[in-house]
C-alpha positions as CSV (number, residue, x, y, z in Angstrom):
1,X,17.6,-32.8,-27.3
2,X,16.2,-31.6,-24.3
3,X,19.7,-30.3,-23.1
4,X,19.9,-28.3,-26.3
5,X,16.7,-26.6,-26.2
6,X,17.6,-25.2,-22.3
7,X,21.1,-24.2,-23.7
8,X,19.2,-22.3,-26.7
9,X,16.3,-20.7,-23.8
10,X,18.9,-19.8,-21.6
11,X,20.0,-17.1,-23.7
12,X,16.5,-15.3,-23.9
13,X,17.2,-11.8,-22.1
14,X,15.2,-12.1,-18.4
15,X,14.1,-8.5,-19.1
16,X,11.8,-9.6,-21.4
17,X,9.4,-12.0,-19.7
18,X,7.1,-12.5,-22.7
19,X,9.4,-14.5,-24.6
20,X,9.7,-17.5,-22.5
21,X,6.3,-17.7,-22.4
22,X,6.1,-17.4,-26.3
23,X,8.5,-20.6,-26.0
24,X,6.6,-22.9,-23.8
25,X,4.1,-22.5,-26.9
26,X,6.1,-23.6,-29.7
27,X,5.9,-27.9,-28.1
28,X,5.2,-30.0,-25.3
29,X,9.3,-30.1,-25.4
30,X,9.7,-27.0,-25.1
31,X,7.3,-25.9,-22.4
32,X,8.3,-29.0,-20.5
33,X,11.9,-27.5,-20.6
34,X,11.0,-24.0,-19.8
35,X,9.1,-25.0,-16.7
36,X,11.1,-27.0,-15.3
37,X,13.2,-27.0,-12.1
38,X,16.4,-27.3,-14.0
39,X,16.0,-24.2,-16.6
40,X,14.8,-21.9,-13.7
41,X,17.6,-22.1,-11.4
42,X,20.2,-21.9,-14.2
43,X,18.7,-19.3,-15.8
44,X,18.7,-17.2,-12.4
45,X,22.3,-18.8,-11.9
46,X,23.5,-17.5,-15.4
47,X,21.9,-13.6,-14.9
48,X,22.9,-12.5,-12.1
49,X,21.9,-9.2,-12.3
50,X,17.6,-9.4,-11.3
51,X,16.0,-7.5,-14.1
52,X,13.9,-4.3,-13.6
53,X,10.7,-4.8,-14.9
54,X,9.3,-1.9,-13.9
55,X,8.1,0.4,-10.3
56,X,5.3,1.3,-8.3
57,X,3.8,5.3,-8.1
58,X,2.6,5.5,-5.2
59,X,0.2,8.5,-5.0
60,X,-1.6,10.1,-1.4
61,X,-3.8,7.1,-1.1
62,X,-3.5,4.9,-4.4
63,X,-0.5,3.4,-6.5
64,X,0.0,2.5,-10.1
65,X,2.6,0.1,-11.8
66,X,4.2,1.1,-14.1
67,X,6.1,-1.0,-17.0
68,X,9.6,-1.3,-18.0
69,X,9.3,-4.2,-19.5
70,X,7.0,-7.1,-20.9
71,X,5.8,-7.8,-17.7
72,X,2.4,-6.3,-17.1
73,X,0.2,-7.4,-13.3
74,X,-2.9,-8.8,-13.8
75,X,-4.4,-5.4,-12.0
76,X,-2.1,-2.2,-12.4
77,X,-4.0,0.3,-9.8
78,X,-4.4,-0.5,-6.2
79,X,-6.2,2.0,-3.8
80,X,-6.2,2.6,0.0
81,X,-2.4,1.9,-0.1
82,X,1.0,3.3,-0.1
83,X,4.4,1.3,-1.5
84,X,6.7,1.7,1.2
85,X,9.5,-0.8,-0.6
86,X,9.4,-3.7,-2.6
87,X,12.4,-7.0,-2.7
88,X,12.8,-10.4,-4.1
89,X,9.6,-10.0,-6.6
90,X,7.5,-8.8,-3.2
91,X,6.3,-5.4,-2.4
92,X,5.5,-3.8,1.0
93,X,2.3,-2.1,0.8
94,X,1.2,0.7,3.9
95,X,-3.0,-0.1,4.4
96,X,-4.1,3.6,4.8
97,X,-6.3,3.5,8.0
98,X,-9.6,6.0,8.3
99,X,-7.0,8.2,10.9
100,X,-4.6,8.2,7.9
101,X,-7.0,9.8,5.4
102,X,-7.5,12.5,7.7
103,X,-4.0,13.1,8.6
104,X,-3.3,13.1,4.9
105,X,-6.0,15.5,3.8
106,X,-4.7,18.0,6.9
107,X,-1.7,17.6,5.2
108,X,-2.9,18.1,1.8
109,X,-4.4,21.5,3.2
110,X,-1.8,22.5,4.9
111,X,-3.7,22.0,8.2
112,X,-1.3,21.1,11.3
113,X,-1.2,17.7,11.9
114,X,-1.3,17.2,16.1
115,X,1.2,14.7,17.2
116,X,-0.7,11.3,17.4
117,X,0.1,7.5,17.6
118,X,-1.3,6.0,14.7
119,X,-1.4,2.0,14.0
120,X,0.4,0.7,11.3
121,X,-0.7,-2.0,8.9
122,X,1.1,-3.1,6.6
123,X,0.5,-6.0,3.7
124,X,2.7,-7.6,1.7
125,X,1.8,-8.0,-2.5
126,X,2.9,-10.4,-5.9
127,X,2.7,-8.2,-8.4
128,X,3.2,-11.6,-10.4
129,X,0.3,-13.6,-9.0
130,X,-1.6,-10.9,-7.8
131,X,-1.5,-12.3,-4.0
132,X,-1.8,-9.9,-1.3
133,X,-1.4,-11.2,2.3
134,X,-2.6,-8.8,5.3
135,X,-0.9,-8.6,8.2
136,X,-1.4,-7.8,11.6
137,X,-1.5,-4.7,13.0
138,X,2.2,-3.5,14.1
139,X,2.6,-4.3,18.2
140,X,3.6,-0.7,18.4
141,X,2.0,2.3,17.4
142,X,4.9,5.0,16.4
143,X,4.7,8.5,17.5
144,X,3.8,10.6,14.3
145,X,4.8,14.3,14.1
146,X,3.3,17.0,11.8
147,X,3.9,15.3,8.5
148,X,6.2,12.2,9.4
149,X,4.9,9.2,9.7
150,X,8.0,7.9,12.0
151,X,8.9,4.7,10.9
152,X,10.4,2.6,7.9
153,X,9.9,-1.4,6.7
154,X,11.2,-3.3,4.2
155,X,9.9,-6.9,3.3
156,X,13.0,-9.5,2.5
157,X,13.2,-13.2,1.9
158,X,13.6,-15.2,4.7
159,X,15.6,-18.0,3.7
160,X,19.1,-16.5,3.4
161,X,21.7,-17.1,1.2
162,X,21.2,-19.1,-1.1
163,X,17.8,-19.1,-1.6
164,X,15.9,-19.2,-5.2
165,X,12.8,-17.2,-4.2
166,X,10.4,-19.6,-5.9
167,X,8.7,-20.6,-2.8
168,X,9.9,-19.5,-0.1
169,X,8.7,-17.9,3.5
170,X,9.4,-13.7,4.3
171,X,10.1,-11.3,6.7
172,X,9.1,-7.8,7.3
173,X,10.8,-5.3,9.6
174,X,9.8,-2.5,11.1
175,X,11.7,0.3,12.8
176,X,10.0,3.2,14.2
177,X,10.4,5.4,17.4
178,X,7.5,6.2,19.5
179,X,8.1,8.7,22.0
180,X,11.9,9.0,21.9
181,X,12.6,5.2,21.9
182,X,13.8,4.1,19.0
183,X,11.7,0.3,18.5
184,X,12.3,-2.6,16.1
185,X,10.4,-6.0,15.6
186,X,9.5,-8.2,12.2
187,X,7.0,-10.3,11.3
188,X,7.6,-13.7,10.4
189,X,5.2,-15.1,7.2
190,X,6.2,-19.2,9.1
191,X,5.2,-17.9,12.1
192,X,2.6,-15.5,10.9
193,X,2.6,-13.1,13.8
194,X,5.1,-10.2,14.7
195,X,7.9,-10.6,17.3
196,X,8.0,-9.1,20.4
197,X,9.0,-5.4,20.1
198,X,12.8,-4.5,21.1
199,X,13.5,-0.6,22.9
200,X,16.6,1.3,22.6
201,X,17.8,1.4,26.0
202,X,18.4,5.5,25.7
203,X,16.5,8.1,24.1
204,X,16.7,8.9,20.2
205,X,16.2,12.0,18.3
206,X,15.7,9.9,15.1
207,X,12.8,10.6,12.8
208,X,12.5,8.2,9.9
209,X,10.5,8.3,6.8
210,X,8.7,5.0,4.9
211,X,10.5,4.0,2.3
212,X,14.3,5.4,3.1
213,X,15.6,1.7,3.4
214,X,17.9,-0.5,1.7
215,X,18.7,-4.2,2.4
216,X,22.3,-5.2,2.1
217,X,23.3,-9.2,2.8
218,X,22.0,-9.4,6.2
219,X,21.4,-6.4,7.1
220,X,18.8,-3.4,6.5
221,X,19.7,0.2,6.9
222,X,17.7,3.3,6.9
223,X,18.5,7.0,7.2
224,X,17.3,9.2,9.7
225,X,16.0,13.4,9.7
226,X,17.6,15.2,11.7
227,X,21.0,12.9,12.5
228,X,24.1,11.9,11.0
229,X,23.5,8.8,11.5
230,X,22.0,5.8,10.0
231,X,20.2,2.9,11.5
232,X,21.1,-1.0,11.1
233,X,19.0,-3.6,11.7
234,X,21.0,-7.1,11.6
235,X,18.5,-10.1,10.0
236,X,20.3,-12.8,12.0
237,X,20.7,-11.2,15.9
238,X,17.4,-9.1,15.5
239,X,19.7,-6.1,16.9
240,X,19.0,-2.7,16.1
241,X,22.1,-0.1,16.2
242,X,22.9,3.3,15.3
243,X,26.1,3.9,12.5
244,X,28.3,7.0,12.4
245,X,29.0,8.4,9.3
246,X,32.4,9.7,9.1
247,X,32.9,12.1,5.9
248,X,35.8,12.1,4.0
249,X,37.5,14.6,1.5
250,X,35.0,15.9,-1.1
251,X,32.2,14.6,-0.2
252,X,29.7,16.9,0.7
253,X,29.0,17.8,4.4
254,X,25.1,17.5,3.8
255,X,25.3,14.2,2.2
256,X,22.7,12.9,5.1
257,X,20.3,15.7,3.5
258,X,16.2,14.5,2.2
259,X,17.7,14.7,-1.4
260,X,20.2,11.8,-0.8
261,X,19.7,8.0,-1.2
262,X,21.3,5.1,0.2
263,X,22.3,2.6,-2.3
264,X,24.2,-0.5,-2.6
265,X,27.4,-1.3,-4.5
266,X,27.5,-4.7,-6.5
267,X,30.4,-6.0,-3.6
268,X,27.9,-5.1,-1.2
269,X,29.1,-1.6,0.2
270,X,26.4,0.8,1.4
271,X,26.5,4.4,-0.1
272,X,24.7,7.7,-1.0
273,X,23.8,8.8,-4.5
274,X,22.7,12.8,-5.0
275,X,22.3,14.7,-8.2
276,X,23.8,18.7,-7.8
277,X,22.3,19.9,-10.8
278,X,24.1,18.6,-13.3
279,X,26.3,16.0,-11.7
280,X,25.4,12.8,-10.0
281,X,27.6,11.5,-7.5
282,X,28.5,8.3,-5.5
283,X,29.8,7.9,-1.9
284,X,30.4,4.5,-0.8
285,X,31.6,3.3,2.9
286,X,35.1,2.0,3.1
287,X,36.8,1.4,6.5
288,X,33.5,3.6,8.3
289,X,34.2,6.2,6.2
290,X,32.3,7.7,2.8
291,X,34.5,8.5,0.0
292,X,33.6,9.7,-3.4
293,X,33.4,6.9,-5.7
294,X,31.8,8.6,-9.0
295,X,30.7,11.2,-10.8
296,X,28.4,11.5,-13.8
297,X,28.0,13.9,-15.7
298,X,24.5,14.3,-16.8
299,X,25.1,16.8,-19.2
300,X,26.3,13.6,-21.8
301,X,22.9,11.7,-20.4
302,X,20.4,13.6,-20.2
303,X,18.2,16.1,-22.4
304,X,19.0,19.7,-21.7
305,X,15.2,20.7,-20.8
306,X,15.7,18.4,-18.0
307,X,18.7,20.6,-16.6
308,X,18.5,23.5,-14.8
309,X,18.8,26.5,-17.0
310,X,22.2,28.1,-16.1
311,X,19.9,31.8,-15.9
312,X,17.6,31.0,-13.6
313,X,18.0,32.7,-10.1
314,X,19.2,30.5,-7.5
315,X,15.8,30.2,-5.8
316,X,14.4,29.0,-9.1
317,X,17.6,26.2,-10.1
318,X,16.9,24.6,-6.5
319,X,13.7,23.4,-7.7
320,X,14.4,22.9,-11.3
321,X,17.7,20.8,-10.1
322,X,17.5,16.9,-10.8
323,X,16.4,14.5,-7.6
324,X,17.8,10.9,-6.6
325,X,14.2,9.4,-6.0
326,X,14.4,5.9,-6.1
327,X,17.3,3.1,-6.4
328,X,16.9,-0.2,-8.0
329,X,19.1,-3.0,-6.6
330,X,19.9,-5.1,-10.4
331,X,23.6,-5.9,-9.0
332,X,25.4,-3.0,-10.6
333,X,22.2,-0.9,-9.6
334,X,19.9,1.9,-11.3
335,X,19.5,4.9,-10.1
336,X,16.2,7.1,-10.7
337,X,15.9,10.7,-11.6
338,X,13.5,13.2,-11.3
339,X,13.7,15.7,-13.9
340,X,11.5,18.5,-14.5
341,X,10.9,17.1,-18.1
342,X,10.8,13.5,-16.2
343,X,11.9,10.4,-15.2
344,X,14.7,8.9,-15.9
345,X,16.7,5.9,-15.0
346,X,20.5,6.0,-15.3
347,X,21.8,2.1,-15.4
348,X,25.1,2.3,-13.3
349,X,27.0,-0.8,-15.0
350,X,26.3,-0.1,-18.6
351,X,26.0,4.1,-18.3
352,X,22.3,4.1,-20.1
353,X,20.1,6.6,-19.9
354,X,16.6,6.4,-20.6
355,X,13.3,7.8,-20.0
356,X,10.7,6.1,-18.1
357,X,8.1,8.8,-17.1
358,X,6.6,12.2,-17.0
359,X,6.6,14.7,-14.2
360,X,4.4,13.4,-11.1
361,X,3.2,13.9,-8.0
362,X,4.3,10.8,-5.9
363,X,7.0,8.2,-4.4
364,X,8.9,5.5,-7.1
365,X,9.3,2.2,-5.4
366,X,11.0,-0.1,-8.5
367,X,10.4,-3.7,-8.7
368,X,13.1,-6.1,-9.8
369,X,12.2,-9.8,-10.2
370,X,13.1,-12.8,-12.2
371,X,9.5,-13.8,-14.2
372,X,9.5,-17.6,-15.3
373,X,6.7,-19.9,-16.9
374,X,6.0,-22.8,-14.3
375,X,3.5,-25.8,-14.8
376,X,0.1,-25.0,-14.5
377,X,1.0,-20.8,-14.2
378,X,2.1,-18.8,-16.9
379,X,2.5,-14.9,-18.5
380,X,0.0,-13.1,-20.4
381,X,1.2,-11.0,-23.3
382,X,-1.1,-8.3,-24.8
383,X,-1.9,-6.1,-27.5
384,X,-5.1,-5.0,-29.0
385,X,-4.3,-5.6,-32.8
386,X,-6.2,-7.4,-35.8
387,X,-7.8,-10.5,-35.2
388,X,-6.8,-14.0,-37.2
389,X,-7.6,-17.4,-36.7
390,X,-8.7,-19.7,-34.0
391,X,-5.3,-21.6,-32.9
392,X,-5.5,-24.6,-30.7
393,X,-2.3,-26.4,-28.7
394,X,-2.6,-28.8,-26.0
395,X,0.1,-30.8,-24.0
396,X,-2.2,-33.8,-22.6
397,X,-4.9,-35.8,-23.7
398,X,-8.0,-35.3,-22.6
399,X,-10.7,-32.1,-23.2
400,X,-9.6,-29.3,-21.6
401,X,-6.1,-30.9,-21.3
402,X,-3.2,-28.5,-21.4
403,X,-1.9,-25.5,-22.7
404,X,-5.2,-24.1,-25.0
405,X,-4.1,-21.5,-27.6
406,X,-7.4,-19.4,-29.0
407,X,-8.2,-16.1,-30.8
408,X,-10.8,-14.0,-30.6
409,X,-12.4,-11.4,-33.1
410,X,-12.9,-7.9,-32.8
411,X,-11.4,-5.2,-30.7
412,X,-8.5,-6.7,-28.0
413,X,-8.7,-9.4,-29.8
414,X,-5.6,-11.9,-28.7
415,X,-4.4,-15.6,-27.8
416,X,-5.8,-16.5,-24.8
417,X,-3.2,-19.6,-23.0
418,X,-3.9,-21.6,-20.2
419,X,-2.0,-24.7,-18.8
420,X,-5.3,-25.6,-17.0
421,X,-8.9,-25.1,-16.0
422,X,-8.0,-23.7,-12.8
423,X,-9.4,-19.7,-12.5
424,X,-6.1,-17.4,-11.4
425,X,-4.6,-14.3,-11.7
426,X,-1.9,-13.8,-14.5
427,X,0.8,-11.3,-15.0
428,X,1.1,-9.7,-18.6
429,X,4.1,-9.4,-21.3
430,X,3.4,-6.5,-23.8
431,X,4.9,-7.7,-27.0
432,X,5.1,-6.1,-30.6
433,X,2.5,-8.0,-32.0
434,X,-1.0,-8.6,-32.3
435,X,-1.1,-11.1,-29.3
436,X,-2.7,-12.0,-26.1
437,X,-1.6,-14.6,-24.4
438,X,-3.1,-15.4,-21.1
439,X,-1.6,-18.3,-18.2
440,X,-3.8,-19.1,-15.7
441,X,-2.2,-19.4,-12.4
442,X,0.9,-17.8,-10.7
443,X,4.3,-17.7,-12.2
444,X,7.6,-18.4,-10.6
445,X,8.7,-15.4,-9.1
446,X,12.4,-15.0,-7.7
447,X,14.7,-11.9,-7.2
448,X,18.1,-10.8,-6.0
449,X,20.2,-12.1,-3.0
């Protein structure tokens, strides 16, 4: 019976957290199923493509998640931190330093920033379980100039290939370049202290910018201002190295520009997305070369107050123009817009289009991550709807034993679930109905390869 139930759960969409944790309430059967070893790894096995369950604004000096899905964190807003990138259900936070602050009301003034080394820290958050780890100051301060910070990170899973991403260590790396010399190094969670720092043997004129990176297999890449070039930083040698871009016929000559991405093709090609009002292309890398690999017309995708108006001086389409802000590595891959009537995502495998903010100040880091009900952990759905009845399930004997199932009366009224005693943070699953239904603990947590 057991192997029916999993074959029935397995074909619960993963983009909708709240619904296996609706089903580890209907029996001891079926929460034993749901939570087990088993049903996780095939359900990641069976979707390859790691849902997007929503991204991070990050603001000056405080970000907010925002949902796309079920999935709500136990706290939303953060403060005294910047998202810099986010992979395998983790995201990179930047701690903002008192020196920061100041830099970033100069900025905010229009004050000139002097040229400075500032120290970088960096933590590493579950939106999931709510953890945040610290980490130790960066062993190199990078040299920061006017309004660039001079450096890029990205957190990835350390365990390869392979790996499910319930439980396993990370790594974060950090390229920068402090005084011409372009510098690498990562931070090992096993080890828990950063490597020793690496120098480019000759002098650089890269300047990079937080949150310009992309991981691809076993390697991270980041662009650069002021080059044609783009930086890649192998996982497995720890070698940093500096890649021509070659153009080829029809793509544009600027493609290196601010208002390009890097993204990554579902065989594992790096590329360049950039909206030209109303057009999107893609560029992917074949033989060292970029080649033009689409183009979408946003015209069919998009509303028209979120396209330039075809009047409008040039001066005036340039900033009404739609942006590449943000892309979200699902597989196939979603790409994020800024409009001026929004944000919008465009889902590269199935061509949706679909609306997933208003006009902002601010940086969009998205979060993808597979969100499943372990033992003694859990999701929290929510609503604030009418009250009803007191409703009370347990798994094991015992007071206190179990999953307890409870509702409360008056305003944010809800189910309240917990698979123990334990107090713990617990992620949330907005669902249509009047229900709030709270896990203690973390949940299983794992995202793409």
């Amino acid at each position: 019976m057991d192997e029916l139930v999993e074959e029935f759960l397995l074909r619960l969409p993963p983009e909708d957290p709240a619904l296996l944790a609706r089903a580890a309430l209907v029996s001891r059967q079926w929460y034993r199923v749901v939570t087990g070893p088993s049903f996780r790894r095939r359900f990641r096995e069976l979707y390859r493509s790691t849902p997007l369950l929503g991204y991070i604004l990050s603001r000056a000096d405080s970000i907010r998640f925002v949902p796309l899905s079920s999935f709500r964190p136990p706290h939303t807003h953060r403060r005294g931190v910047r998202a810099v990138s986010s992979s395998h259900g983790r995201v990179l936070l930047h701690r903002l330093s008192g020196e920061d602050l100041l830099a970033i009301a100069d900025e905010q003034q229009d004050l000139p920033v002097p040229v400075k080394h500032l120290d970088v820290l960096l933590s590493v958050w579950h939106p999931i379980t709510d953890e945040q780890q610290d980490l130790p100051v960066v062993p190199v301060r990078p040299t920061r100039y006017q309004n660039t910070a001079n450096w890029d990170a990205a957190v990835i899973c350390a365990g390869g290939d392979g790996c499910d991403h319930l439980h396993c260590h990370f790594k974060v790396v950090f390229v920068g370049n402090r005084e011409d010399r372009d510098f690498s190094c990562f931070y090992s969670s096993e080890a828990g202290s950063w490597s020793d720092p690496v120098f480019a043997a000759a002098e650089s004129e890269n300047f990079f910018l937080p949150g310009k990176c992309i991981p691809i297999g076993t390697a991270f890449y980041t662009t650069c201002i002021c080059t044609n070039e783009i930086v890649k930083y192998d996982l497995r040698t720890h070698q940093m190295c500096n890649i021509s871009i070659t153009i080829g016929p029809g793509v544009p000559p600027d493609i290196m520009e601010h208002s390009s991405r890097l993204i990554a093709a579902e065989d594992g090609r790096l590329g360049f997305a950039r909206a030209s009002n109303s057009t999107l292309g893609l560029w992917l890398r074949e033989n060292g070369r970029l080649e033009e690999s689409r183009a979408i017309d946003l015209h069919m995708l998009l509303p028209a107050d979120a396209l330039p108006d075809p009047v409008l001086e040039p001066s005036e389409a340039i900033l009404a123009k739609p942006l590449v802000i943000a892309f979200a590595d699902t597989g196939a891959g979603v790409i994020f817009l800024w409009t001026r009537a929004g944000y919008f995502t465009i889902d590269l495998k199935s061509g949706s289009c679909k609306k997933v903010g208003e006009v902002s100040s601010g940086r969009v880091v998205p979060y993808v991550s597979f969100c499943t009900p372990a033992p003694g952990a859990g999701v929290a759905i929510s609503s604030d709807e009418m009250p009803v009845a007191d409703i009370a399930v347990s798994r094991d004997e015992g007071p206190g034993a179990g999953v307890v199932v409870s509702r409360d009366e008056g305003p944010g009224a809800g189910v309240a679930v917990s698979a123990d005693e334990r107090p713990g943070a617990a992620g949330m699953c907005q669902v249509p109905k009047e229900l709030k239904l709270q896990v203690q603990g973390p949940l299983n947590q794992e995202g793409n390869e």
